[in-house]
C-alpha positions as CSV (number, residue, x, y, z in Angstrom):
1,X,-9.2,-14.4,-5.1
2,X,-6.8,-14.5,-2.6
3,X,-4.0,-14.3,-5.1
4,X,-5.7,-11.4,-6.8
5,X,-5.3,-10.0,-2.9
6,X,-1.6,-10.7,-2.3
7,X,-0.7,-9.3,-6.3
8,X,-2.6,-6.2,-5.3
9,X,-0.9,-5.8,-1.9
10,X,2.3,-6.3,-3.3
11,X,1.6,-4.2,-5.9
12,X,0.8,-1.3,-3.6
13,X,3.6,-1.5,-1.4
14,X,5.9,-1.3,-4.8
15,X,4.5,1.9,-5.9
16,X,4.8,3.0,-1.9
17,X,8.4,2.4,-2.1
18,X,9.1,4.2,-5.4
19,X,6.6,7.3,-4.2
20,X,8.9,7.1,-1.1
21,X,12.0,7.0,-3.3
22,X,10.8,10.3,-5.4
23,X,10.0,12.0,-2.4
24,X,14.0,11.8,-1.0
25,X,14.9,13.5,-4.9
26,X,15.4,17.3,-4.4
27,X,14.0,18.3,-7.6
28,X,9.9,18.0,-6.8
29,X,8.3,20.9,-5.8
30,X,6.1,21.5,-3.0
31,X,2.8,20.7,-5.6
32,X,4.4,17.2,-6.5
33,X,5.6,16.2,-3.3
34,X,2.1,16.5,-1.1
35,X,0.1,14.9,-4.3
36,X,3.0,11.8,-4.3
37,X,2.1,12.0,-0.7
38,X,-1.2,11.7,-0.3
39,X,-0.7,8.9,-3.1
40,X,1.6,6.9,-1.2
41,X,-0.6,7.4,1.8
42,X,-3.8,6.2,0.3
43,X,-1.8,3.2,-1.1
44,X,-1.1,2.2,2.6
45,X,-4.4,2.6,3.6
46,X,-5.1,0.2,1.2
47,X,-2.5,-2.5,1.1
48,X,-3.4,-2.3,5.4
49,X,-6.8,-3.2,4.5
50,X,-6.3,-6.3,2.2
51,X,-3.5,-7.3,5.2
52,X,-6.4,-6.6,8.1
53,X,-8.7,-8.7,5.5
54,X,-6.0,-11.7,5.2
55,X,-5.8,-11.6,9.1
56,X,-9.2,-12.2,9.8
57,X,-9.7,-14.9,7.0
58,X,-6.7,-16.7,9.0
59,X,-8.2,-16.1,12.2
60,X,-11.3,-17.6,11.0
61,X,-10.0,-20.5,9.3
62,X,-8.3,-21.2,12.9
63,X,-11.7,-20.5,14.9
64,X,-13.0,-23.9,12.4
């Protein structure tokens, strides 16, 4: 499970970084540029929760 966790958060923070690199091209419009945002944006929110959820197994695991 916990590799399932670290594929998905690496996952996320690769389509982050290409969603950032499309936003730098001049040739999106407005439309495309807030919907690649709000992507990218909900992919962080993600990718920060499976890192919050790591942090607190390892916190636990130090509390046995």
């Amino acid at each position: 499970m916990q590799e399932d966790n670290a594929q998905n958060f690496e996952d996320k923070l690769k389509i982050a970084d290409k969603i950032l690199e499309d936003l730098g091209k001049e040739e999106l419009n407005l439309e495309q540029s807030l919907k690649l945002f709000k992507e990218g944006r909900e992919l962080l929110k993600e990718a920060r929760a499976i890192l919050e959820k790591a942090e607190l197994s390892i916190e636990e695991a130090d509390d046995e």
